[in-house]
C-alpha positions in Angstrom: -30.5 -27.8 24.9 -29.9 -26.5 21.3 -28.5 -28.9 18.7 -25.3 -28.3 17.1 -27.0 -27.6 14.0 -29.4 -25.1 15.8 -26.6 -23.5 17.5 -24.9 -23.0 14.3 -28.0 -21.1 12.8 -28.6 -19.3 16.2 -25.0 -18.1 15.8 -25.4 -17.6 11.9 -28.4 -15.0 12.2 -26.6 -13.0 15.2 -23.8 -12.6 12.7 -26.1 -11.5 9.7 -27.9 -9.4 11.9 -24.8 -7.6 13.1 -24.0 -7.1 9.2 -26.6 -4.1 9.1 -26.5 -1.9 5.9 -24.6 1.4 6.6 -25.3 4.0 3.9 -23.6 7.1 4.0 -24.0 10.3 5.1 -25.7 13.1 3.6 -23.6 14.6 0.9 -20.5 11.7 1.0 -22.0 9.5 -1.7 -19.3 9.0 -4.2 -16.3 10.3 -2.0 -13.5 7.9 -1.2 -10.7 8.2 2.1 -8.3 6.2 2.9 -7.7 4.9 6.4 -4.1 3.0 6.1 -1.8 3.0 4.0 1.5 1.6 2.7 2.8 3.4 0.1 0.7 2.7 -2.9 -1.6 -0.1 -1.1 -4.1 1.7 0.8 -7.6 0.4 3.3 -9.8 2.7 2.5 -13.6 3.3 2.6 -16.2 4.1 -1.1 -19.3 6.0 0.1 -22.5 4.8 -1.7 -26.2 5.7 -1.0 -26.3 2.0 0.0 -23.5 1.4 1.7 -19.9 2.6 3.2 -18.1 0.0 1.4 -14.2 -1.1 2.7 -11.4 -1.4 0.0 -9.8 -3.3 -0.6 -12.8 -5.4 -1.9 -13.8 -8.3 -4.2 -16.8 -8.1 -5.8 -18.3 -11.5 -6.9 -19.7 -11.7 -10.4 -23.3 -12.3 -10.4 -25.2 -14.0 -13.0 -29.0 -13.5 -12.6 -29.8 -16.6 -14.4 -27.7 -18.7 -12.6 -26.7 -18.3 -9.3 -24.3 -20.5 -8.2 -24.4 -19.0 -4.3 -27.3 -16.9 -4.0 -26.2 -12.9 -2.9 -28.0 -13.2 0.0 -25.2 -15.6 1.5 -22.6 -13.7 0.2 -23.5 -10.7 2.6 -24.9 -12.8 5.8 -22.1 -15.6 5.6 -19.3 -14.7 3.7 -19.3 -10.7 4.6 -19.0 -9.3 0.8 -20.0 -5.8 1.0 -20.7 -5.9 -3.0 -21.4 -7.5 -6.0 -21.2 -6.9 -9.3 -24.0 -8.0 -11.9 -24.5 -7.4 -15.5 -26.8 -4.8 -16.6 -26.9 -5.5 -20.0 -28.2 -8.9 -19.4 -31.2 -7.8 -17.1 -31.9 -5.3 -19.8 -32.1 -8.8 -22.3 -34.1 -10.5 -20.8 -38.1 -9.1 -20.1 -38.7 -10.9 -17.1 -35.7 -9.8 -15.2 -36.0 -6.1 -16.7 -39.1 -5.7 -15.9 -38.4 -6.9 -12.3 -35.4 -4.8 -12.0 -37.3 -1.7 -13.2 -40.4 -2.2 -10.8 -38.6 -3.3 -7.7 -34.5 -2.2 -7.9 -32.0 -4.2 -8.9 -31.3 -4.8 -4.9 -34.6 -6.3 -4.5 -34.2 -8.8 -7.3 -31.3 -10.2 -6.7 -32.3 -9.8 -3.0 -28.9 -8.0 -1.7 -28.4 -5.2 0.7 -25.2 -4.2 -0.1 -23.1 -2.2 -2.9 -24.4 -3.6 -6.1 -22.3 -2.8 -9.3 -23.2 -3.3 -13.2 -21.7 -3.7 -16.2 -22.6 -2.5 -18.9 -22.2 -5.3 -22.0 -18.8 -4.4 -22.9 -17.6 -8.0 -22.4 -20.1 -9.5 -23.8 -19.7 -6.7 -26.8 -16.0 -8.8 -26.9 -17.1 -11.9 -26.4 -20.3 -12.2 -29.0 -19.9 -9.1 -31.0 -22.1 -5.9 -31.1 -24.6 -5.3 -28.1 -27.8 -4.1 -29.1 -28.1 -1.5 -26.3 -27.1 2.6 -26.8 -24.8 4.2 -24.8 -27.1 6.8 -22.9 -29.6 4.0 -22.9 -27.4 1.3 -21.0 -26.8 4.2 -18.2 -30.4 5.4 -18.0 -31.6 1.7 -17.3 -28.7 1.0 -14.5 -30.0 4.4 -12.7 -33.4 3.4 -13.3 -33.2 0.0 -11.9 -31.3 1.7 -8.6 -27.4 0.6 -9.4 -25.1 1.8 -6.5 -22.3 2.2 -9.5 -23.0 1.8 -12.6 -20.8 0.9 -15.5 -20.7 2.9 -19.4 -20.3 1.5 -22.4 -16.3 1.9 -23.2 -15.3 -0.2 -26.4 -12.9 -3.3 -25.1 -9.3 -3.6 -26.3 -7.3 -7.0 -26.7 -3.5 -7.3 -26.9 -3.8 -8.5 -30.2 -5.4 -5.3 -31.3 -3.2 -3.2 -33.4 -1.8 0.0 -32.0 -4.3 1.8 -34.5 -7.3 -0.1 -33.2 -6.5 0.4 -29.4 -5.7 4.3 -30.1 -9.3 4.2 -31.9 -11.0 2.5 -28.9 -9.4 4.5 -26.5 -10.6 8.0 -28.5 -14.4 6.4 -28.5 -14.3 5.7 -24.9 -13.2 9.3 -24.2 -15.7 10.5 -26.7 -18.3 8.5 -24.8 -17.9 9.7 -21.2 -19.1 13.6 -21.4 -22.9 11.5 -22.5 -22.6 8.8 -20.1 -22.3 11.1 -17.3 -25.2 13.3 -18.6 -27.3 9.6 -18.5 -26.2 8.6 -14.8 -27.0 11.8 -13.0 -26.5 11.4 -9.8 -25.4 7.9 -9.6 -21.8 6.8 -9.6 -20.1 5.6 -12.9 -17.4 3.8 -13.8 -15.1 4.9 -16.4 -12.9 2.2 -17.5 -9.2 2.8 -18.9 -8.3 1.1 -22.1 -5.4 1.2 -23.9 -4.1 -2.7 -24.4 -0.5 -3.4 -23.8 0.6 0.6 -24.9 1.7 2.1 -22.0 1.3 5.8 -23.3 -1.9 4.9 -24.4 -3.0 3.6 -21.0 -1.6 6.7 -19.8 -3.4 8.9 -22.1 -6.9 7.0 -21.1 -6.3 7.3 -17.7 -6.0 11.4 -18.2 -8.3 11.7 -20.5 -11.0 9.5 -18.5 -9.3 11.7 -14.7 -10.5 14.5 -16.0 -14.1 13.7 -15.8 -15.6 13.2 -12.9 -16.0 9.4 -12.5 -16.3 7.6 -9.3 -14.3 4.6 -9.7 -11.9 3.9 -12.6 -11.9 -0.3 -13.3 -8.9 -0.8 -15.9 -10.2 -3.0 -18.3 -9.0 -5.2 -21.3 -6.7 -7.0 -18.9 -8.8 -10.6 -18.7 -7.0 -12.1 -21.6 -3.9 -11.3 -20.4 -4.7 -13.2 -16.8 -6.0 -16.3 -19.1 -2.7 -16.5 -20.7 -0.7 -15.8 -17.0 1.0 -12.5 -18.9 2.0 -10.9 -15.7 4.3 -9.3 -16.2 2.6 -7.1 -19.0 -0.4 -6.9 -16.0 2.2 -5.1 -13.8 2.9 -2.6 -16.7 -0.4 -1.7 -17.1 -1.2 -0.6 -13.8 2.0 1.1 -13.1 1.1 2.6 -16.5 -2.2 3.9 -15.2 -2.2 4.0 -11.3 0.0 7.6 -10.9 -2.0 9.1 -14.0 -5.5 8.1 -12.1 -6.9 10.8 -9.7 -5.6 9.5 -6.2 -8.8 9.8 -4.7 -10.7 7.4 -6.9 -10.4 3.8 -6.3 -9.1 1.7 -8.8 -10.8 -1.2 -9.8 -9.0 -4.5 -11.3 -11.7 -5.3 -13.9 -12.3 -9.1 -14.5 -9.2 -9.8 -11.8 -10.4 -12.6 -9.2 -7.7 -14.8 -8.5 -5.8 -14.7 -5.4 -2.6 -15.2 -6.4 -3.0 -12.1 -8.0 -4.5 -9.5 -5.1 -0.9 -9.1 -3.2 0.9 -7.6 -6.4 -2.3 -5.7 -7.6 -3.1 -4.4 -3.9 0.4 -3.2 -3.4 0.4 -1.0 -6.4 -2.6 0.4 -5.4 -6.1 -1.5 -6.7 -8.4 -1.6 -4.3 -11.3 -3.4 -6.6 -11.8 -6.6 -7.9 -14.5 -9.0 -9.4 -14.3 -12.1 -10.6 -16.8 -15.1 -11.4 -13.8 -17.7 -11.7 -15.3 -19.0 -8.1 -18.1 -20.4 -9.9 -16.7 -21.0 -13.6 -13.8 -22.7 -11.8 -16.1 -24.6 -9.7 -18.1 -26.1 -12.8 -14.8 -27.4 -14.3 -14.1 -29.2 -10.6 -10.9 -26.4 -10.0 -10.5 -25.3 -6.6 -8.6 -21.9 -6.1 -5.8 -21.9 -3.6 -3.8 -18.2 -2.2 -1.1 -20.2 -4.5 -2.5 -21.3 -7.7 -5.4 -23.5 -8.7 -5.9 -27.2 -8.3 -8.3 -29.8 -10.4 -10.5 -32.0 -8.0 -9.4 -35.2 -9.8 -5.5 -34.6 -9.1 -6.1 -34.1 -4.9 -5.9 -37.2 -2.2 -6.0 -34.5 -0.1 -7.4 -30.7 0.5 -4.2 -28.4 0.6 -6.1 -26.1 2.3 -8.7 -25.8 5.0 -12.2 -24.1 4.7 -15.4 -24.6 6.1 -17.3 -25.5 3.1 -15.2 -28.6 3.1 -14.5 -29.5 6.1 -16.1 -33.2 6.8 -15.1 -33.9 3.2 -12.6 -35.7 1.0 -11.6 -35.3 -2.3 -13.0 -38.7 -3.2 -16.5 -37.6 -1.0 -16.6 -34.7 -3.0 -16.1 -36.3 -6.1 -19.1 -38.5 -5.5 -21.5 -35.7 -5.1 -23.9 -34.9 -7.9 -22.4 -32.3 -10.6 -24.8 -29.5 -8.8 -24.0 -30.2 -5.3 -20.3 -30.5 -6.1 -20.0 -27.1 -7.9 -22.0 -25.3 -5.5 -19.5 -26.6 -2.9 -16.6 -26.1 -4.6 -17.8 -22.2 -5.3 -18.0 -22.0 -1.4 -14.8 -23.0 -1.2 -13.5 -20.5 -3.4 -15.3 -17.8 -1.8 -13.8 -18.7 1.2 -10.2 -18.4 -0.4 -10.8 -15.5 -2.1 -12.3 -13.7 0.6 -9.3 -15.0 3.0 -6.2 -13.9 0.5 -8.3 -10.2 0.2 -8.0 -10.2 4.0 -4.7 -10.9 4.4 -3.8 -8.4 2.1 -5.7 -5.9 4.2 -4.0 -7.3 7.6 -0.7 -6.9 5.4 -1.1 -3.0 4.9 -2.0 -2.2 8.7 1.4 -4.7 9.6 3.5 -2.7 6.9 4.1 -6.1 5.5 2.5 -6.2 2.1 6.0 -6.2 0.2 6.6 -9.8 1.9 3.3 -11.1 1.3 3.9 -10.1 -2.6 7.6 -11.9 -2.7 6.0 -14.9 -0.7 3.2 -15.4 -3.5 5.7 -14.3 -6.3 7.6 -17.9 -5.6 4.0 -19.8 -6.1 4.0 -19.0 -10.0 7.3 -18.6 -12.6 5.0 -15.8 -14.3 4.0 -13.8 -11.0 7.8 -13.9 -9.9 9.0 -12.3 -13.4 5.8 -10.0 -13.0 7.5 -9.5 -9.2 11.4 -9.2 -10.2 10.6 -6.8 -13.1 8.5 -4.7 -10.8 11.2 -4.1 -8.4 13.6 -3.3 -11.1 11.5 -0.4 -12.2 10.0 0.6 -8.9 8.6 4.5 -9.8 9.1 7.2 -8.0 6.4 8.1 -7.2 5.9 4.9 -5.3 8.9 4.6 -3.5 8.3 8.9 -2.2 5.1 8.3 -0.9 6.4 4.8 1.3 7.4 5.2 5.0 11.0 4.3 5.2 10.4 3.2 8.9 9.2 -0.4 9.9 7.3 -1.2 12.9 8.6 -4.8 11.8 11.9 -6.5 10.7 12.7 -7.7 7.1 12.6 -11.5 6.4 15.2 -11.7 3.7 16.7 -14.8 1.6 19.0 -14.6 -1.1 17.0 -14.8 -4.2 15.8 -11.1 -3.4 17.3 -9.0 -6.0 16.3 -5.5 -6.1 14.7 -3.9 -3.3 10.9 -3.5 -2.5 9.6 0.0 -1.8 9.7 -0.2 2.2 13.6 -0.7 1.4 14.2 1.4 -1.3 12.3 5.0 0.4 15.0 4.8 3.2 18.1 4.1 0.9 16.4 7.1 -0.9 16.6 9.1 2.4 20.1 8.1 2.7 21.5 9.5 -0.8 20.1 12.7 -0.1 22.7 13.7 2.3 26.2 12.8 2.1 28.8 12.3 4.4 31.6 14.6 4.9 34.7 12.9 5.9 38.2 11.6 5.1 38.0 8.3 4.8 35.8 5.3 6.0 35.3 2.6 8.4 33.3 -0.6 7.5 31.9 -3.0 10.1 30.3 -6.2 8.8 29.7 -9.6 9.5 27.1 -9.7 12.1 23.0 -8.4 12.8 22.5 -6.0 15.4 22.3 -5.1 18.2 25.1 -3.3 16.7 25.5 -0.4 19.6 26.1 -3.4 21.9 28.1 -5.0 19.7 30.7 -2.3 18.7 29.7 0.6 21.0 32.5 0.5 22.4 35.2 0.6 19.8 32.8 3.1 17.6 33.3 5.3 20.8 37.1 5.0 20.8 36.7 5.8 16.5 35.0 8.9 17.3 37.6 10.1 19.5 41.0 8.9 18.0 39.6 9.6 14.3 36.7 12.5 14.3 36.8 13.0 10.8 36.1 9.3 9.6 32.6 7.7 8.9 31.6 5.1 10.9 29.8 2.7 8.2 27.7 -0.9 8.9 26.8 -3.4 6.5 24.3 -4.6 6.0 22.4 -7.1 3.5 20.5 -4.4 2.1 23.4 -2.1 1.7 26.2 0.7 3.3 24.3 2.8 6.2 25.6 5.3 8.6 26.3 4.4 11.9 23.6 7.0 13.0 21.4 5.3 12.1 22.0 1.8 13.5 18.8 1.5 15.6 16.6 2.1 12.7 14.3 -0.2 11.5 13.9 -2.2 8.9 18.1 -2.3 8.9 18.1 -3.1 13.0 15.5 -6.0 12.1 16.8 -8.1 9.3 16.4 -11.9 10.1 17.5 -14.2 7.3 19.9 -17.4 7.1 23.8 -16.4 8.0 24.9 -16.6 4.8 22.7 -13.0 3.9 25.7 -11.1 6.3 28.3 -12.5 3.8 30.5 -9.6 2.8 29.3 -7.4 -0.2 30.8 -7.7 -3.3 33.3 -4.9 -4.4 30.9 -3.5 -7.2 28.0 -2.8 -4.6 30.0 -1.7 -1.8 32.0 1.1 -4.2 28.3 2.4 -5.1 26.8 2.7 -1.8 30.2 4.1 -0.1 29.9 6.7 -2.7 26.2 7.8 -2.4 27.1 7.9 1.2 30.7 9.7 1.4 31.0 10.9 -2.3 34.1 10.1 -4.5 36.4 7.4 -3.5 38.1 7.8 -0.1 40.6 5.1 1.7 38.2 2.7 4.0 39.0 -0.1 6.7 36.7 -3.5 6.5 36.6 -4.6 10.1 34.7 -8.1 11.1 32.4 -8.1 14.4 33.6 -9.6 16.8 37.3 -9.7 16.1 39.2 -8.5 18.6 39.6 -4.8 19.4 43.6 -4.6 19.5 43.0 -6.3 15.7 40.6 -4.0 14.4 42.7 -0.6 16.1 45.7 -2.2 14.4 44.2 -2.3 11.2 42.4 1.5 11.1 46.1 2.8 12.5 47.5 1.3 9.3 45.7 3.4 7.5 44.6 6.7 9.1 47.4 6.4 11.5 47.6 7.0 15.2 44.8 9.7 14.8 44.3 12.2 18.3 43.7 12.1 22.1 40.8 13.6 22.1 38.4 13.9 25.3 37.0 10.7 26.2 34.1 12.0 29.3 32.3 13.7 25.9 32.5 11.1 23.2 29.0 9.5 23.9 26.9 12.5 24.0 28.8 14.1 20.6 28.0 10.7 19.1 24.4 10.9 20.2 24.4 14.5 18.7 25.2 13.7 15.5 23.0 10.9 15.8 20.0 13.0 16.4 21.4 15.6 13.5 21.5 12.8 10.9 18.1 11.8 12.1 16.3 15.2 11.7 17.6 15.3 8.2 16.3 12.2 7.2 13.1 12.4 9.4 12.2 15.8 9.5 13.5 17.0 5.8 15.9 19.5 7.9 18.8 20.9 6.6 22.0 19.4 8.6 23.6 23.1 9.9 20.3 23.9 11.1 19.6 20.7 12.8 23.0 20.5 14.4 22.8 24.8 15.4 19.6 23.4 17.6 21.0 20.3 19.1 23.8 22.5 20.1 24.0 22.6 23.4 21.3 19.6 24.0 21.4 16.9 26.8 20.3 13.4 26.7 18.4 11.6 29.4 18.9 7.8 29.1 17.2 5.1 29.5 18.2 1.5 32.0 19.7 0.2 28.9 21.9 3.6 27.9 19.6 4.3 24.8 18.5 8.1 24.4 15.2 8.5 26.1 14.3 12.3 25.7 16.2 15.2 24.3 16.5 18.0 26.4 17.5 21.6 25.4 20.1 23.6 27.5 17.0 25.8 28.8 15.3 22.7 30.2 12.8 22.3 27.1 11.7 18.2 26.1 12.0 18.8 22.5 12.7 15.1 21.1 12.5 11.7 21.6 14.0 8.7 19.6 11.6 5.4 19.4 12.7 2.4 20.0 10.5 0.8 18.2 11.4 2.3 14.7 14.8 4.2 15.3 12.4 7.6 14.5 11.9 10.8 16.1 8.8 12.2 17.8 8.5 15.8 17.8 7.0 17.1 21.2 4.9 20.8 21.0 7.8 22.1 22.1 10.0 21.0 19.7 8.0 21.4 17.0 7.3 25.3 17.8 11.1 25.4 17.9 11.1 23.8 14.4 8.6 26.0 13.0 10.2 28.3 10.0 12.6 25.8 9.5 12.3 23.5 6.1 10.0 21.0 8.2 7.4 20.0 5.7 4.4 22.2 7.0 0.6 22.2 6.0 -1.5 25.6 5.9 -5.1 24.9 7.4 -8.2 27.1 6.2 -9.5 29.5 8.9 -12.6 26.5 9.2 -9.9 24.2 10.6 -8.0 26.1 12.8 -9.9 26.1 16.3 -9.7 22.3 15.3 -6.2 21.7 15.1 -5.8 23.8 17.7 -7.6 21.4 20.5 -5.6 18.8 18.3 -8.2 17.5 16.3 -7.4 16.1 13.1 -6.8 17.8 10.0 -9.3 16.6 7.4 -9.2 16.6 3.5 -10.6 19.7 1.9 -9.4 22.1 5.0 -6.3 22.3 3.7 -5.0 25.5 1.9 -1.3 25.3 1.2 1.8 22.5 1.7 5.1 23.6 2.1 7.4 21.2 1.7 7.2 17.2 0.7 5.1 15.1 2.9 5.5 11.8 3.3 3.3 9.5 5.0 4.2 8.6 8.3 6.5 10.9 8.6 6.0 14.3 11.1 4.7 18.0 10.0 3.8 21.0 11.1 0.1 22.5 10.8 0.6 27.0 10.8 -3.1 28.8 10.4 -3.1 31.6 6.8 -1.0 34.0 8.6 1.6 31.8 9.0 1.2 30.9 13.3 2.2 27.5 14.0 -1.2 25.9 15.9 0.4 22.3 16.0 2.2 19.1 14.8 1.2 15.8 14.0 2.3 12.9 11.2 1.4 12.9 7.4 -1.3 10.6 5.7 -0.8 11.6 2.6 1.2 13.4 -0.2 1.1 17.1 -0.7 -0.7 16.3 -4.0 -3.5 14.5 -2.5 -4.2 17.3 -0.1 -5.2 18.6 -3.2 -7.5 15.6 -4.4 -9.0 14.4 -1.3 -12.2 15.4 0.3 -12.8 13.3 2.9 -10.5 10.8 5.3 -7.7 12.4 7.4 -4.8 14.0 6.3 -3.0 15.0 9.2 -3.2 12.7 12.5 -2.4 16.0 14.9 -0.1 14.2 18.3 -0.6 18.1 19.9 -2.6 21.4 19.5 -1.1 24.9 20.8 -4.2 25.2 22.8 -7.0 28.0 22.8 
């Protein structure tokens, strides 16, 4: 029988060995795709010679002098797929240049994976001039066998004057065209500068786009983190992130502390480095997802890992200064590595927006970093969002403005107004709102026609259409979030929604139904008969009209001139299972899981030529898509339309023959940018 200890190592090496090194194919060094995404936070996957690298990623900092945990472990125990060292102190010192020149840099520092220099800029910062060129400090990272290697840009601080920053920002530029000569074929980081000027972020990060980097770390930003000036953080990368080529990653240059990777990873970083796990760990600070603690303040670890498990603080305390940092820097590896992940869970779960307002209550500076944020949420950001949830929305009162999976389907909702003659306002009570007022919204429809049925909600006015929609069908929260809205709130949303002021009727679920009928007669009167045996289905009609404008970008005459005639086949619970055309054709069916639509091949050949967004393939592609195989990045000729990811499009061949249907991974401009990762997920294919 094996040991404990023995099984452990037994179990260690299978792991390690599993961890094999997975370079690239031929031709896909450099190329980045992204596999998930929500909005601006993104999984995604950097192609190197060495290795197909997944984003997002921290990359510890390296020092070849002094290793704190050798790089060995970080790939067989903790699963870093990278590293980053610094080139210009190999080139320093002979023994490890000469090394690094005869064997590789992977071989000296003995790593397999993505290795990553820098190139002396912060050490330029820190200590004044470097003595290294700028075509020299590129040649020697190629020479020595760099995955990605780093130029020589000139550092800005925010306490630079605007005239200085401008000045380093213009060298920088100057220096790229040379650095890119020196790196050949290996890939280079070019760094965006620009202090705390937003235009002059911007103009870096065009200036530096327009040559053909691999990666674009945004540097200058490590004093700001020193001195916890978030906020001005934020404004940097929303400053730079839409002006950087979307299909470069974007690297958060000196960035390492978790607290940090939830805001940075939704606005779209998907690098980091960081040695604070060891220069933390020689002061006795211990990083939590929260904050960081000192050693000497615990009676007790906060958090669990396995570098400390069988320890106390006071145990730990008692180690020798060596022993105790190199534990303490397992520990933070552990964190870090943990926070990174749940980050990456977060995207694939569509809940990244609640892990940022969960860690934005750990830190006064991160939450006014986090409230200015989603008071100047771009455009840009909230377009390229799904509006529909797969999950609800936890929601306390402290949330001010709205995050981005909120504020993409309010969007959707002021695009298209309601015609009507007055409103009717039900509040007071979560959902299941069909069961809840079905009935009564049933006799609206018939007695009053040309009145909009309105719920609401904590996060504002919607449409009764759209009732079964998540994240408004899921919102779980205390019972004072359903308190009525104020006046001022509800007077803006009723008039996005039914344009200038009309009379409206507040009505309370769960009053009684004799109560509420009272109260809309005193307005709109008695209103008419009507015909009772049709109500439901012209109610799920409209449903299904306001639905394909939101969804599917249609306009609402067309939408309604092909539900016309359309029958509904229900499911045990009376919800709409399939919609059905009068000749017998399955065009639609609602989910219940989101409140969306799925198209079926017939429906979308029926919705071809309308204003459904609609991507042109390359003749390459077609015999593809038809089989429905997915449409890739670089096959794709024309957009018409807006995509928006998650959302459903068509696919049409040069001549303009629909071939298929499927849902959007991306924007129409990064059909543009992209060349390699999938663009379209095809659902069918017309056949052969």
């Amino acid at each position: 029988m094996w040991s404990a200890d023995e099984m452990k190592a037994i179990l260690f090496r299978a792991d390690s060995m599993a961890r094999a090194v997975n370079p690239c194919r031929e031709g896909d060094s450099g190329k980045f795709e992204v596999t998930t995404r929500d909005g601006w936070a993104r999984l995604g996957r950097l192609h190197t010679s060495t290795h197909v690298m997944n984003t997002p990623a921290l990359l510890p900092v390296i020092n070849p002098n002094i290793r704190t945990v050798e790089p060995r472990e970080m790939w067989e125990k903790y699963g870093f797929e990278a590293i980053i060292t610094n080139s210009y102190v190999i080139w320093k010192h002979e023994s490890l240049k000469s090394t690094a020149l005869n064997d590789g840099v992977h071989k000296l520092l003995d790593y397999p994976g993505v290795i990553m220099t820098d190139s002396g800029t912060f050490q330029n910062y820190v200590y004044g001039d470097v003595e290294v060129g700028v075509e020299e400090i590129v040649e020697f990272q190629r020479e020595i066998g760099v995955d990605i290697a780093t130029m020589l840009d000139v550092f800005g601080t925010p306490s630079m004057s605007r005239e200085e920053i401008e000045a380093a920002v213009m060298e920088t530029v100057s220096r790229g065209p040379q650095s890119l000569d020196a790196a050949k074929k290996t890939l280079l980081n070019g760094p965006i500068q620009g202090g705390v000027f937003a235009d002059l972020r911007i103009k870096s990060a065009e200036e530096m786009g327009e040559m053909d980097f691999s990666v674009h770390p945004i540097g200058g930003i490590v004093p700001l983190m020193e001195r916890q000036r978030y906020r001005e953080l934020v404004e940097i990368l929303l400053a730079c992130r839409k002006h950087i080529p979307w299909e470069r990653p974007v690297h958060m240059f000196g960035c390492g502390h978790p607290h940090l990777f939830p805001i940075c990873v939704a606005l779209g970083a998907d690098l980091f480095d960081s040695a604070a796990y060891a220069l933390f760990a020689r002061d006795d600070r211990l990083l939590m997802p929260w904050g960081t603690v000192k050693l000497d303040d615990l009676n007790e670890f906060p958090a669990s890992t396995e570098a400390l498990s069988g320890y106390t603080p006071n145990s730990v305390r008692a180690l020798g200064d060596q022993a105790r940092c190199e534990l303490i820097a397992r520990h933070n590896l552990e964190i870090t590595a943990s926070e990174l992940a749940r980050c990456r869970q977060a995207i694939r779960d569509g809940t990244i927006w609640r892990l940022v307002e969960e860690r934005s209550h750990t830190n006064p500076s991160l939450r006014e970093a986090t409230e200015y944020l989603y008071q100047n949420l771009p455009l840009g950001l909230i377009d390229t969002t799904n509006p529909l949830r797969q999950r609800g929305v936890l929601m306390s009162q402290d949330i001010g403005s709205q995050p981005p999976s909120i504020a993409s389907l309010g969007r959707l909702l002021n695009n298209c107004q309601i015609e009507c003659e007055g409103a009717i306002i039900f509040g007071g009570s979560p959902g299941p709102w069909r069961e809840r007022i079905g009935g009564i919204v049933q006799t609206i429809h018939r007695r009053w026609p040309n009145v909009a049925i309105l719920i609401e909600t904590p996060l504002g006015l919607i449409p009764y259409s759209m009732e079964d929609v998540s994240p408004w069908a899921h919102i779980n929260g205390p019972k004072s979030i359903w308190e009525r809205m104020n006046n001022e709130d509800l007077e803006f949303d009723l008039e996005a929604l039914c344009g200038e002021k009309k009379n409206i009727v507040r009505l309370k679920i769960g009053d009684e139904k004799p109560l509420q009928i009272s109260k809309i007669e005193s307005i709109f009167g008695d209103g008419v008969k009507g015909d009772s045996t049709i109500v439901r289905t012209s109610i799920d009609r409209e449903t299904a009209v306001v639905k394909m404008k939101y969804f599917l970008d249609l306009n609402c005459e067309v939408a309604r001139d092909i539900m016309s005639g359309c029958k509904f086949v229900y499911s045990k619970t009376k919800r709409v299972k399939n919609i059905i055309t009068k000749d017998g054709i399955h065009i639609l069916s609602p989910r219940l899981t989101d409140g969306g639509l799925s198209l079926t091949l017939a429906g979308a050949r029926l919705l071809h030529g309308t204003q459904i967004p609609t991507v042109v393939v390359i003749d390459d592609s077609v015999p593809f898509t038809r089989q429905g195989r997915n449409v890739m990045h670089g096959f794709i000729d024309e957009v018409k339309g807006q995509l928006t990811p998650g959302l459903p499009c068509l696919v049409e061949n040069g001549e303009g023959e629909f071939i298929g249907h499927g849902v959007a991974q991306c924007t129409a401009e990064e059909t543009k940018r992209f060349r390699k990762g999938i663009a379209i997920k095809i659902r069918d294919g017309i056949g052969e």
